[in-house]
C-alpha positions in Angstrom: 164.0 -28.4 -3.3 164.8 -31.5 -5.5 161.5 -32.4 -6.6 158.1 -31.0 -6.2 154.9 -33.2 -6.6 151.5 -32.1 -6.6 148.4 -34.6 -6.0 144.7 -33.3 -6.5 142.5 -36.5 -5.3 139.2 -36.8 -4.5 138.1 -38.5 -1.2 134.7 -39.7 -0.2 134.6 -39.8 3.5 131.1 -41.4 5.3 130.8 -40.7 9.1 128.5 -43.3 11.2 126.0 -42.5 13.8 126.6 -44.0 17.0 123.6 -43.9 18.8 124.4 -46.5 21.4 127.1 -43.7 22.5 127.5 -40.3 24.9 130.4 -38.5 25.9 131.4 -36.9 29.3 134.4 -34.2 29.4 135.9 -33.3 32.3 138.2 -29.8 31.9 141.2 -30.6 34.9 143.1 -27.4 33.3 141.5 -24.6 32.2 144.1 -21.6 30.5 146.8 -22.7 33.2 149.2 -20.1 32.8 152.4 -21.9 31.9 154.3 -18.8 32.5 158.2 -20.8 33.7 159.7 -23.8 33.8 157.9 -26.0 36.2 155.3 -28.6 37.1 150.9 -27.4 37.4 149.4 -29.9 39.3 145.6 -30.5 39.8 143.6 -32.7 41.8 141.0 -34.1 40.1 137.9 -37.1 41.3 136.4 -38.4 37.6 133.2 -39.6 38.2 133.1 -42.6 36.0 132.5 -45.7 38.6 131.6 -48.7 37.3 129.8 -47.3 34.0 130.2 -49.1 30.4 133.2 -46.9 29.5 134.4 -47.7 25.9 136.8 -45.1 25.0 139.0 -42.6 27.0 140.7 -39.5 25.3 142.9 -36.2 26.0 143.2 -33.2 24.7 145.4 -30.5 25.1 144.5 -27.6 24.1 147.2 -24.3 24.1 146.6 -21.2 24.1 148.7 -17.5 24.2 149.2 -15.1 27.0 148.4 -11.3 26.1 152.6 -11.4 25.4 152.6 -13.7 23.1 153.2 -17.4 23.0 156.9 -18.8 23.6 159.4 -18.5 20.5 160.9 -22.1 21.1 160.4 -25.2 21.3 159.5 -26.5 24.7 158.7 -30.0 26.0 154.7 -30.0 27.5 153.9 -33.9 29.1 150.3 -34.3 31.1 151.2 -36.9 33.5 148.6 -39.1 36.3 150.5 -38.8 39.3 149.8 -41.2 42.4 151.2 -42.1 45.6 151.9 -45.8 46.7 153.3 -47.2 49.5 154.6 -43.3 50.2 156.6 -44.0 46.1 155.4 -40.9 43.4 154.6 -42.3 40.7 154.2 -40.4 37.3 152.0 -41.8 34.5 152.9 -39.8 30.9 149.3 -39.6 29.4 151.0 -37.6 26.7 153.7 -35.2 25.8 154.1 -33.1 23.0 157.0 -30.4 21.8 155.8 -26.9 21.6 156.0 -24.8 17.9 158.6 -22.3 16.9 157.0 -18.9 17.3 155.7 -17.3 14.0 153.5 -14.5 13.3 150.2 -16.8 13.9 150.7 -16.6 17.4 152.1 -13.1 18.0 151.0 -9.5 18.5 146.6 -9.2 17.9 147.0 -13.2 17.2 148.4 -14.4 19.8 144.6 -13.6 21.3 143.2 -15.5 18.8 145.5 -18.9 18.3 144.2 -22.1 19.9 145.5 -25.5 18.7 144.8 -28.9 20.2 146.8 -32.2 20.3 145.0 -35.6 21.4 145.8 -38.9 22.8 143.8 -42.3 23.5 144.2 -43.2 26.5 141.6 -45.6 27.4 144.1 -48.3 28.9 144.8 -45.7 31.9 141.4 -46.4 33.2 141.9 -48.4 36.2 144.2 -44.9 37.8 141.2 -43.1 36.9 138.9 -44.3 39.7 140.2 -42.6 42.8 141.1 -38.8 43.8 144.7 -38.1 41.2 146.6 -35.5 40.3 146.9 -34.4 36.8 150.0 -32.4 36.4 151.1 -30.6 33.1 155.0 -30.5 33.0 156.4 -27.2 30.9 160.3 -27.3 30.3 160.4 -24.0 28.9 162.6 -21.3 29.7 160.7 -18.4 28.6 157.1 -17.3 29.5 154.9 -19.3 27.3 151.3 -20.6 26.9 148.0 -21.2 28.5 147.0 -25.0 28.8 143.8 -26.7 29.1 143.4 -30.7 29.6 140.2 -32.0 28.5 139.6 -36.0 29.4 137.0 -37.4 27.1 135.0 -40.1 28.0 133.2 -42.1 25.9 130.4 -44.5 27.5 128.0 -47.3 26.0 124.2 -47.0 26.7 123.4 -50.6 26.0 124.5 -52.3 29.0 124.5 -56.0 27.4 127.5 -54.6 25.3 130.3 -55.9 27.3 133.8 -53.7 27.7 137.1 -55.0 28.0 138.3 -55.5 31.9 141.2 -53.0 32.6 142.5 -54.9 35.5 145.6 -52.1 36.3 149.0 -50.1 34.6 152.3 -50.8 35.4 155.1 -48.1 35.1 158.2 -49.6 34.3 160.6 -46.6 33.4 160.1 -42.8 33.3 162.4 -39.9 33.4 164.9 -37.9 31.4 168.5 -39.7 31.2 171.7 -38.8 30.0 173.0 -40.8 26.6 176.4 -41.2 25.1 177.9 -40.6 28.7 181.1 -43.6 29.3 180.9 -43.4 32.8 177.4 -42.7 33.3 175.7 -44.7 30.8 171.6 -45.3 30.0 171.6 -48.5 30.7 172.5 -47.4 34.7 168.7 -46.0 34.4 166.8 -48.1 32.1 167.0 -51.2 33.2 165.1 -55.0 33.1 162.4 -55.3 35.0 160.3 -58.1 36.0 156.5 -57.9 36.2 154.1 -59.4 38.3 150.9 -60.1 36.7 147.6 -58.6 38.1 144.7 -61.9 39.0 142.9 -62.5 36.1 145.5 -60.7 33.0 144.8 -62.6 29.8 146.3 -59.6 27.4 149.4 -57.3 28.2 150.9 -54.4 25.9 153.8 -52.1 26.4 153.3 -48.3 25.2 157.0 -46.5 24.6 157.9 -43.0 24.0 161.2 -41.5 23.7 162.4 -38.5 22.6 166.1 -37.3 22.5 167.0 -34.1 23.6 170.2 -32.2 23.8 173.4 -31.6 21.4 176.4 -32.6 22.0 179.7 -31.1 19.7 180.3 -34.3 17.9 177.2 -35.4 16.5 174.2 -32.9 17.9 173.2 -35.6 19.8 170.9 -36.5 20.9 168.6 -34.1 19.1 169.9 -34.5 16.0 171.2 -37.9 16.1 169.0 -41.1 14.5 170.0 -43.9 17.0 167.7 -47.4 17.6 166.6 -49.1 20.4 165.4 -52.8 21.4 162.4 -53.7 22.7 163.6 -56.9 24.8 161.0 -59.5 27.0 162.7 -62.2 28.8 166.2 -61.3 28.9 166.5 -62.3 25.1 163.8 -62.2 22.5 164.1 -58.7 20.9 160.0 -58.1 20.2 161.4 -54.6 18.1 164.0 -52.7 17.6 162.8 -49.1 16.4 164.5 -46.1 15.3 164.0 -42.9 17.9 163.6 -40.5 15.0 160.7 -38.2 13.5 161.3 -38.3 9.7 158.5 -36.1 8.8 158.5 -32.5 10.8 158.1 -30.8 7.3 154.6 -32.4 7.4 154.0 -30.3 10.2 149.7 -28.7 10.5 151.6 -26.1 12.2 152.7 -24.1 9.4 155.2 -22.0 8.8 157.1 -21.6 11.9 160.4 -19.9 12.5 163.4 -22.0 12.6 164.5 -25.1 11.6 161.0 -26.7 12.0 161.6 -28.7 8.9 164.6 -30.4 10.2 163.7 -34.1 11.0 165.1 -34.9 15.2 164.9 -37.7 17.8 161.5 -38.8 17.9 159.9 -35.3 17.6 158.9 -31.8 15.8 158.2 -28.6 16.6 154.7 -28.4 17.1 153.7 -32.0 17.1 153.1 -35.4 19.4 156.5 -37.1 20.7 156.3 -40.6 18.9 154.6 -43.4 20.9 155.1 -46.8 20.1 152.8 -50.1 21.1 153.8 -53.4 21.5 152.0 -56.9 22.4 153.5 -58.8 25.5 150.4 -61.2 25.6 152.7 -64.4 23.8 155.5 -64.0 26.2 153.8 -64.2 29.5 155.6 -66.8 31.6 153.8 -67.9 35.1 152.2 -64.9 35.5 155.0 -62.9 34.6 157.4 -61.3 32.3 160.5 -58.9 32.0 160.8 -56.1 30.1 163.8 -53.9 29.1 165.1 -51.4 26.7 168.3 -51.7 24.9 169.9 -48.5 23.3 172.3 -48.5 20.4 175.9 -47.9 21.8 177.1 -44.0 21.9 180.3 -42.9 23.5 180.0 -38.1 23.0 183.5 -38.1 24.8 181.4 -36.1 27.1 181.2 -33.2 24.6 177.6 -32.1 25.7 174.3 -33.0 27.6 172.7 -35.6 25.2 170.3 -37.6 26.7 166.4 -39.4 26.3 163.1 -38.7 27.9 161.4 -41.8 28.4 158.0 -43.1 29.4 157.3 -46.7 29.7 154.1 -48.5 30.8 152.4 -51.5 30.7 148.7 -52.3 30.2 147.0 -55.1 31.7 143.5 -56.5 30.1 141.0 -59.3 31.5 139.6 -60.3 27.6 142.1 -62.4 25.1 143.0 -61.1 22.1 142.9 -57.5 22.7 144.1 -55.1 20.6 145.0 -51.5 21.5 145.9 -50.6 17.7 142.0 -51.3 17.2 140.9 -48.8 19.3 143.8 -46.1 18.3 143.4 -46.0 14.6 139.6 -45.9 14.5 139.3 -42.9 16.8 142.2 -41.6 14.8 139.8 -42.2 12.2 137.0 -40.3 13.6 138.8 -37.6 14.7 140.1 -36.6 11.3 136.8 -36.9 9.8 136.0 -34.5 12.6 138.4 -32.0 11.2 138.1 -32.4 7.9 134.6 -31.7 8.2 135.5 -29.0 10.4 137.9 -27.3 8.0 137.0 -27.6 4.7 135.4 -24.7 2.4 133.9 -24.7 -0.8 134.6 -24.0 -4.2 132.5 -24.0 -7.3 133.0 -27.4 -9.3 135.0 -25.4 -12.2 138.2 -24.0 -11.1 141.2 -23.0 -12.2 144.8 -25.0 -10.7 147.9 -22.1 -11.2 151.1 -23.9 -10.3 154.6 -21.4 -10.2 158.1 -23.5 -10.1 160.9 -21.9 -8.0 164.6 -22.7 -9.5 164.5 -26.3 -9.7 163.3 -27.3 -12.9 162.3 -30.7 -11.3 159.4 -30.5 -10.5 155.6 -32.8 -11.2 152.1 -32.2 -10.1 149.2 -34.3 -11.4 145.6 -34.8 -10.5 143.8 -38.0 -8.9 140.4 -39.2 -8.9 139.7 -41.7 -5.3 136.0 -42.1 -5.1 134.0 -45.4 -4.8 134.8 -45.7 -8.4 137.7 -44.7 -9.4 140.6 -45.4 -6.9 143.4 -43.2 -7.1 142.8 -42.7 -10.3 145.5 -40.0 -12.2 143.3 -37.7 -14.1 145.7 -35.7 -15.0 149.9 -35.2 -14.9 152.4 -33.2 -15.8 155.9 -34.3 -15.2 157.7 -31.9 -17.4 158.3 -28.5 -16.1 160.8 -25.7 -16.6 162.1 -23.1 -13.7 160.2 -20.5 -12.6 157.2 -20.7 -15.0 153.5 -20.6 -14.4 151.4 -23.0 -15.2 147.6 -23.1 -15.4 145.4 -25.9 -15.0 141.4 -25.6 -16.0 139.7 -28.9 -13.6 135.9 -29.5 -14.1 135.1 -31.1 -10.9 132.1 -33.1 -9.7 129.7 -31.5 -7.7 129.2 -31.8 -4.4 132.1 -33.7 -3.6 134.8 -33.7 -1.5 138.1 -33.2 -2.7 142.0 -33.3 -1.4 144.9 -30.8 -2.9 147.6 -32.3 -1.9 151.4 -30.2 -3.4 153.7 -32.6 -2.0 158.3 -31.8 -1.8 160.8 -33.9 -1.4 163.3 -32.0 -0.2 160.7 -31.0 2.4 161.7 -27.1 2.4 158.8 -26.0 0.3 158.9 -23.8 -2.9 160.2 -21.0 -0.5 162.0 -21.2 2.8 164.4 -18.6 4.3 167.4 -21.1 5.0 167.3 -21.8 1.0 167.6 -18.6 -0.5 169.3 -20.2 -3.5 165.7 -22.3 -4.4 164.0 -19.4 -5.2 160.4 -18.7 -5.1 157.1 -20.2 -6.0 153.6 -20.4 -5.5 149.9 -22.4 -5.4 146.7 -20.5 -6.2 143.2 -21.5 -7.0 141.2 -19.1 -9.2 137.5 -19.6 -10.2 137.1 -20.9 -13.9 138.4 -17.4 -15.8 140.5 -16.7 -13.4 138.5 -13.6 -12.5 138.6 -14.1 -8.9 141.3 -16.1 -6.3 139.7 -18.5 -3.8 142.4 -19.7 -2.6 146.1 -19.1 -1.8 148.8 -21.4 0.1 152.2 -20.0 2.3 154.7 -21.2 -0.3 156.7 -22.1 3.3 155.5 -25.5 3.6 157.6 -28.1 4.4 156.8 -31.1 3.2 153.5 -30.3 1.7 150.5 -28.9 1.5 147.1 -31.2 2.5 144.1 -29.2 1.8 140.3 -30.3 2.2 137.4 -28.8 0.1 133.9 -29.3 -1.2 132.8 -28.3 -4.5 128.7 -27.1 -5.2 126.3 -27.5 -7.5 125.6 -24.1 -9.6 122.5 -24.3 -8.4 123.5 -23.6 -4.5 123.1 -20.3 -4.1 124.3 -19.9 -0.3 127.5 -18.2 -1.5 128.7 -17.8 2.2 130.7 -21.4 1.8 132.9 -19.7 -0.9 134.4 -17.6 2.0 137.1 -18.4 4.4 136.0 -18.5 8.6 138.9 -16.3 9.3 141.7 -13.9 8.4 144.5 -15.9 6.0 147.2 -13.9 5.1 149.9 -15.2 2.3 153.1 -13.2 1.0 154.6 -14.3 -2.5 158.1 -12.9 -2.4 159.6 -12.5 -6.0 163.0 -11.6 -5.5 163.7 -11.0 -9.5 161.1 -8.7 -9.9 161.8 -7.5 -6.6 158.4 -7.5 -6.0 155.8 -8.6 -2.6 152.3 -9.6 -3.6 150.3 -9.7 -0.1 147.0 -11.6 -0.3 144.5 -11.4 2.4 141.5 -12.8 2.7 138.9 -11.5 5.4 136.7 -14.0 7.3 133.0 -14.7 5.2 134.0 -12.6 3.1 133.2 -9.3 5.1 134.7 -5.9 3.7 137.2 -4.2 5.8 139.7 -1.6 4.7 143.5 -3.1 5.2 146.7 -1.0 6.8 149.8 -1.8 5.5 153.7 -0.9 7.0 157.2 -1.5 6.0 159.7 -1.4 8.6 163.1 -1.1 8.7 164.3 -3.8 11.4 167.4 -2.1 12.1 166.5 1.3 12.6 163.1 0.8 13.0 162.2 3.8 10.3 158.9 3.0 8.0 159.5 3.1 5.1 156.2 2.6 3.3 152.9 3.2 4.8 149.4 3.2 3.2 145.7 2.3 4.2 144.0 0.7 1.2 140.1 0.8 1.2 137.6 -1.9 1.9 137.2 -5.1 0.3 136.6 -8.8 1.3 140.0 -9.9 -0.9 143.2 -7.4 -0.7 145.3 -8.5 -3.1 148.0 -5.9 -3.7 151.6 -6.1 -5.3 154.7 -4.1 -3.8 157.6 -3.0 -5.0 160.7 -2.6 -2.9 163.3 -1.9 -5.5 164.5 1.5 -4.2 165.0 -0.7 -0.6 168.5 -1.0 0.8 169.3 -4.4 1.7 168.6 -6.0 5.1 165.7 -7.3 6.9 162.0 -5.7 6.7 158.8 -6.2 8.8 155.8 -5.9 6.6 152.8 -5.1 9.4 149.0 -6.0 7.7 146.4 -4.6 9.9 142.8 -5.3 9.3 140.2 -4.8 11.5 141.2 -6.8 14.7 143.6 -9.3 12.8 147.5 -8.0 12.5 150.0 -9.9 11.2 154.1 -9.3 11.0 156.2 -10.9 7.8 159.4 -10.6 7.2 161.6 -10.0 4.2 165.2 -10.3 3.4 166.7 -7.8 0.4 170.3 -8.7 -0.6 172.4 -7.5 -3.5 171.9 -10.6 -5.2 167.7 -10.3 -5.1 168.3 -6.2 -6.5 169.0 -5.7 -10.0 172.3 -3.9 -10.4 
C-alpha cells in the first residue's frame, strides 16, 4: 500500500416521485439450481403488448445452496434465445463473473447471502413480444449457486406520452473465441458484417461486451493481459478503439473475497458486471445500411495456452431521431443507487468520533469534505502527514439530519491489510460516538480499493434509538501481528443481545486450541491473544445465535516475538 486517502463528504440526494409510472416484474428463474456447468433454459410469454413501456430492466439475483456457494470465479450470462428460419439465435441480456468464495457465503451464511446485479435493457424490447426462452449460462466447474431473473418493466399511465419505436435487434457476433492463436486467429470469427436496416430506422447503436478469459504461459493471456480493440463502421472509419480491461476490481461491493480479487483482468472482476460498451451508428448509415466489425490488437501466444474472448455484439434499431441510450442507462443507474443508498444506510448521532490506524507505509492522507447545496466538495478538514502504524483520532461535529459519505480510499488498491502483502502490515477504520465510549461502527481492513460507506446523522432530540443499530450480523477481525494480538468485533442485528461462541482451530490438525462462550451483549468486542501459538494457519469460528462466521489467521516467526 503506497498511499492511503481517506474522504468524509457529505451528499444530499433528492429522489422524485413518478406518479405517471407502475412497474410489472416477471420472475422467469426462481432459485434455479446452478449445480454444473451447463445451460437452464426457460420459456417464458411477457405480457406487455402494445402498452406505453418506458423502461425495461434485469436482475439477477444469486443465491447459495445448503453447501455453500462456489469458491471461484465463474462466468453466469442470461441470454434471449430465439429460433429463425430453423438459426438459434442467442441474445446476451447480461453476463456477470461470479465472487471468490469467502466466509459471507459459507457454512450458516451461505443461507442467508443474496446479492443482485442489474442491467437496462429496454432496447431488447421488440424479442420480448412473442413466446422466448430465457436461458442462464453457468461455466462453472464446481456446484455453485441458486439464480433468479427478474425482468422489470416499467410502463407510462398517461398515454399522450409518446415512447420511442423499437423497431427490432440485430446480433452481429456472439460466442467465446480463441486469441493469440497464428493459425487460428479472431479475426476467422469476428468478422464485418453488413446490416440491413429495418423500414422506418432513424437511430442505430451498437452495445459491445468482451471479456478475456484464459492464461496462456507467456503473458497470462488473455485474463491478465490489457489488449484494445476497434470499433470499425464501413470498412474504415474507427468510431473507438477501447481497452478490454477492468482497472478497478479493488472497488469491488463484494468485499473481501478470497484470492486475487483485487487484481485488475480483461474486462472483468470477481463479483461484478462484464464491461459493456455503447456506441452511436445513427451518422454512418448509408442507403439503409451499414457494416460493422471489430478489430483486435495483434497477439501471436506461440500457442502456449487457451487465451481467448467472450463476445456479445448487438445492434439496436429506433423509429425516433436523436435517441440516446446513455440517457436512459445513467438515470436509472441513478435511481437505482439512490435505491440502495437509502436502503443501506444507518444512523449515527451528529457528534462522532473518526479513529484512523496506519499500517507500515508512512504515506498515508485522509481528510474530510463538505458536498451539500452549499458547499461543494468542500475539504473541512486534512491531514496529509502521518507516521506508520499510529492512531489517530478525529472529533467531527456533523449536521443533523444529513446524509453523509465515508469514503477511505488506496492506491495501491490492497487495503490497509491483505493476506498477499504480509509486508504492509496492519491497520484499521473505526467510528466511536463523541467520547469514544461506545463503537458504531467498524470496516474489514481487506478492502481493496476503498471503502464507500453511506450514513445519516440525527437530531439529539430523535429518540428512536433503533437506527443506531446495524440490520444484521457484521463481523470484523483486526489482526495485530506485533502485539500478536486478534480483536474480533461483532455487532448483532438492532442491537439485540445474544451471547457469542468463539473457536480457534488448528487447520492442520484440526485440534482447538481456544474455546470460550462469552455472555450476552448487542456489541462483542473482545481482544485475543495468540502468542503461545505455533506458527501456521488458524480458523477463528464466531457463533452467535444463527449467524457463524470462519476467519483465518496466518502466525509466522516473523509476526511472534522471539
Amino acid at each position: 500500500m503506497k498511499k492511503v486517502l481517506i474522504l468524509f463528504a457529505l451528499m444530499i440526494i433528492a429522489t422524485t416521485g413518478f406518479s405517471q409510472e407502475t412497474y410489472d416484474t416477471i420472475r422467469v428463474h426462481n432459485r434455479t439450481h446452478l449445480s454444473t456447468k451447463g445451460e437452464y433454459s426457460k420459456k417464458v410469454l411477457f405480457p406487455i403488448k402494445n402498452e406505453n413501456i418506458n423502461y425495461v430492466g434485469l436482475d439477477l439475483y444469486l443465491n447459495c445452496p445448503d453447501s455453500g456457494c462456489s469458491d471461484w470465479d465463474y462466468s453466469i450470462s442470461v441470454l434471449l434465445r430465439t429460433v429463425k428460419n430453423n438459426d438459434t439465435i442467442n441474445y446476451q441480456l447480461g453476463r456477470m463473473i461470479t465472487p471468490y468464495s469467502g466466509s459471507y457465503n459459507q457454512g450458516k451464511n451461505a443461507k442467508k447471502w443474496n446479492e443482485k446485479w442489474h442491467w437496462s435493457i429496454t432496447e431488447y424490447l421488440p424479442l420480448m413480444k412473442d413466446s422466448v426462452d430465457i436461458v442462464v449460462v453457468y461455466e462453472g466447474y464446481q456446484d455453485g449457486f441458486l439464480a433468479s431473473t427478474d425482468f422489470v418493466f416499467e410502463k407510462i399511465n398517461d398515454k399522450r406520452q409518446k415512447m420511442p419505436k423499437f423497431l427490432g435487434v440485430e446480433n452481429v457476433h456472439y460466442g467465446y473465441f480463441p486469441y493469440g492463436k497464428e493459425k487460428d486467429p479472431i479475426y476467422n470469427y469476428v468478422k464485418e458484417k453488413e446490416i440491413i436496416l429495418p423500414k422506418g430506422t432513424k437511430s442505430v447503436w451498437a452495445r459491445v461486451t468482451i471479456s478475456g478469459h484464459g492464461g496462456d504461459s507467456l503473458n497470462a493471456a488473455a485474463e491478465f493481459l490489457k489488449k484494445n480493440y476497434c470499433y470499425i463502421v464501413n470498412g474504415e472509419k474507427v468510431l473507438a478503439k477501447q481497452a478490454i480491461w477492468k482497472d478497478d476490481c479493488g472497488c469491488n461491493k463484494i468485499q473481501p473475497q478470497g484470492g486475487t480479487w483485487i487484481y485488475n483482468r480483461a474486462g472483468w472482476c470477481p463479483g461484478t458486471k462484464v464491461n459493456e460498451y455503447y456506441y452511436n451508428l445513427t451518422p454512418y448509415i448509408k442507403d439503409n445500411k451499414i457494416k460493422v466489425d471489430i478489430a483486435f490488437d495483434y497477439y501471436n501466444g506461440y500457442s502456449s495456452g487457451d487465451a481467448g474472448y467472450q463476445v456479445a455484439h448487438d445492434l439496436f434499431f429506433i423509429g425516433e431521431k436523436d435517441y440516446n441510450i446513455k440517457d436512459n442507462l445513467n438515470i436509472k443507474d441513478y435511481v437505482y443507487s439512490v435505491l440502495a443508498i437509502n436502503k443501506a444506510r444507518i444512523s449515527f448521532p451528529k457528534d462522532i468520533t473518526l479513529v484512523f490506524k496506519t499500517n507500515n507505509d508512512a504515506r498515508d492522507k485522509f481528510f474530510i469534505k463538505e458536498n451539500n447545496n452549499h458547499h461543494y466538495n468542500k475539504p473541512i478538514f486534512e491531514r496529509s502527514q502521518v507516521e506508520p502504524n499510529t492512531e489517530y483520532s478525529q472529533k467531527l461535529s456533523l449536521q443533523e439530519d444529513e446524509l453523509y459519505n465515508l469514503v477511505v480510499e488506496d492506491n495501491d488498491c490492497d487495503g490497509l491489510s491483505w493476506w498477499a502483502n504480509k509486508e504492509q502490515g496492519n491497520g484499521y477504520v473505526l467510528i466511536y460516538n463523541e467520547d469514544k465510549t461506545k463503537l458504531l461502527e467498524a470496516f474489514d481492513p481487506d478492502f481493496g480499493c476503498k471503502i464507500d460507506y453511506d450514513f445519516k446523522t440525527i437530531s439529539k432530540n430523535n429518540k428512536d434509538t433503533a437506527q443506531f443499530f446495524h440490520k444484521d450480523y457484521k463481523l470484523v477481525t483486526l489482526n495485530n501481528e506485533k502485539d500478536s494480538t486478534l480483536r474480533v468485533i461483532l455487532f448483532t442485528p438492532y442491537g439485540k443481545a445474544y451471547p457469542m461462541s468463539m473457536n480457534v482451530i488448528n487447520y492442520k490438525t484440526k485440534d482447538t486450541v481456544f474455546s470460550k462462550t462469552y455472555s450476552k451483549n448487542s456489541l462483542h468486542d473482545i481482544v485475543y491473544n495468540y502468542s503461545k501459538l505455533s506458527k501456521g494457519y488458524y480458523m477463528v469460528v464466531i457463533n452467535c445465535n444463527d449467524f457463524e462466521q470462519t476467519k483465518a489467521i496466518r502466525i509466522t516467526y516473523d509476526d511472534k516475538k522471539q
